[in-house]
C-alpha positions as CSV (number, residue, x, y, z in Angstrom):
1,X,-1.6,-13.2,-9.3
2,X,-2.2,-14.2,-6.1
3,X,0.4,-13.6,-3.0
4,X,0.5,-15.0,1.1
5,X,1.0,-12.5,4.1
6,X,0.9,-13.0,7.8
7,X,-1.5,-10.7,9.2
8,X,1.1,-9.7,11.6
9,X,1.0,-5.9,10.3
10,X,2.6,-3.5,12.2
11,X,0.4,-0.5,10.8
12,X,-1.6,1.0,9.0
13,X,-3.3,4.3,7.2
14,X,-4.4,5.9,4.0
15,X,-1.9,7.7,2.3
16,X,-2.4,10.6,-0.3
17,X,0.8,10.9,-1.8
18,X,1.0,11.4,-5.6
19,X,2.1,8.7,-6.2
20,X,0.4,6.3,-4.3
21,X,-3.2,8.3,-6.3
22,X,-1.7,7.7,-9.5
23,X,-0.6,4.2,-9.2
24,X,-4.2,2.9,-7.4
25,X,-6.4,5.8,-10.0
26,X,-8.1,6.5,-6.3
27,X,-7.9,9.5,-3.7
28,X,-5.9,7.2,-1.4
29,X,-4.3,4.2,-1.2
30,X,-5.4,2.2,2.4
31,X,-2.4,-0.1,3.1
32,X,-1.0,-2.2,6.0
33,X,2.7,-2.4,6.5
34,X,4.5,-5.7,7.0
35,X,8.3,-7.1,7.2
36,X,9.0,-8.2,3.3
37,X,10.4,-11.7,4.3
38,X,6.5,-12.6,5.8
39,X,4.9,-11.6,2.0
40,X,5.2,-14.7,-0.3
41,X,4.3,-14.5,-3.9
42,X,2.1,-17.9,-4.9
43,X,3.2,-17.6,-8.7
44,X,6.3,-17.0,-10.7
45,X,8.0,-13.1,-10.2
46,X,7.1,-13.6,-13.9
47,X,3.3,-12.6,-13.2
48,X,4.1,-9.6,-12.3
49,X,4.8,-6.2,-13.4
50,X,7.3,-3.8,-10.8
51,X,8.4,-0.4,-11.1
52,X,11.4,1.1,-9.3
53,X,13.9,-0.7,-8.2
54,X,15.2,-3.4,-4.9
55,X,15.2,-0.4,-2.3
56,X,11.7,0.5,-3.6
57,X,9.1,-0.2,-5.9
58,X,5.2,-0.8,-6.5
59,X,4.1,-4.5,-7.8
60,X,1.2,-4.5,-10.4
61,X,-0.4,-8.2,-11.3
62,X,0.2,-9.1,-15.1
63,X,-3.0,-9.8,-15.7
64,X,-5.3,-7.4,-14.4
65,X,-2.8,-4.4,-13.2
66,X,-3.8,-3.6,-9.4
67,X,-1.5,-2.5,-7.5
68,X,-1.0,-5.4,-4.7
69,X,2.1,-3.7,-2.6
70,X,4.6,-1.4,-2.5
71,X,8.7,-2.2,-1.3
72,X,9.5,0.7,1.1
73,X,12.1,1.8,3.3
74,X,15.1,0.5,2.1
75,X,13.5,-3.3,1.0
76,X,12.8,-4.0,4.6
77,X,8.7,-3.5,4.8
78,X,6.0,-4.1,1.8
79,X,2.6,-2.0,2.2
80,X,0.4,-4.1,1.1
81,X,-3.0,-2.7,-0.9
82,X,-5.8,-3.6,1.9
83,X,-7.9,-3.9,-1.6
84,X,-6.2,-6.9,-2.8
85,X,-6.5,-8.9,0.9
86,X,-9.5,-11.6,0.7
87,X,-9.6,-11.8,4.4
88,X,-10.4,-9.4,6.5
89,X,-7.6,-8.1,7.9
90,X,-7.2,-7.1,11.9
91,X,-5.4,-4.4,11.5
92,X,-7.4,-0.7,10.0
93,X,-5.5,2.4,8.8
94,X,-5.6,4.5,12.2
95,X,-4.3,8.0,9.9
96,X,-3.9,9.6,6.3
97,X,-0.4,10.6,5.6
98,X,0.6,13.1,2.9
99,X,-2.5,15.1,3.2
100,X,-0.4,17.9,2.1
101,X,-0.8,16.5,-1.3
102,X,-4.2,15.0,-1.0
103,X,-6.3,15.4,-4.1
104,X,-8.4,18.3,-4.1
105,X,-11.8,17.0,-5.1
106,X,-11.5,14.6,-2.2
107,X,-12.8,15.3,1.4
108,X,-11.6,13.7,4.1
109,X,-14.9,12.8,6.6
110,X,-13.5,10.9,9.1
111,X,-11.9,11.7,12.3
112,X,-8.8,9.9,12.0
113,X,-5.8,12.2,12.7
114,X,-4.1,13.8,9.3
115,X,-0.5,14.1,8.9
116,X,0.7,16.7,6.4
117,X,3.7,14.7,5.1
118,X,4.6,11.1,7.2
119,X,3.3,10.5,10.3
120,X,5.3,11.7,13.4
């Protein structure tokens, strides 16, 4: 499945949320956050699997299963996987959110501020 974004993103960070560890099978989940009208899918909705529903939801590719973005806040934004992007994007996750919940195997070594739930 391949998809087309602007790389207009508006931000950025890591986020270790249960969720968003169970659905990439990673400590974190780096995404960059965009308006959902400027993410295009380049196939038929067909190729691809989603779970939730229109407010919010995660969108898994058919045929391999990675996660390539999230539907948050009420439709409006996608949070795109940085994984799945084959350019290099100009934007970088400046925080982790949800540390609170952040696996415990998994050290944080950076020095980008942490945010126990979302990010004030």
């Amino acid at each position: 499945m391949r998809y087309t974004v602007l790389d207009a993103f508006l931000y950025a960070a890591n986020c270790h949320c249960s969720q968003c560890r169970r659905a990439t099978g990673s400590a974190f989940k780096p995404f960059a956050g965009i308006e959902r009208s400027k993410l295009t899918l380049a196939q038929d909705e067909g190729d691809v699997m989603r779970f939730g529903d229109d407010q919010g939801h995660d969108v898994h590719c058919r045929q391999c299963g990675s996660l390539l973005y999230s539907v948050v806040r009420d439709g409006a934004y996608v949070h795109v996987t940085m994984g799945t992007l084959d350019d290099e994007p100009s934007i970088r996750p400046d925080k982790h959110i949800f540390v609170g919940s952040k696996a415990e195997w998994f050290t944080i070594t950076d020095d980008l501020p942490q945010f126990t739930e979302h990010a004030a």
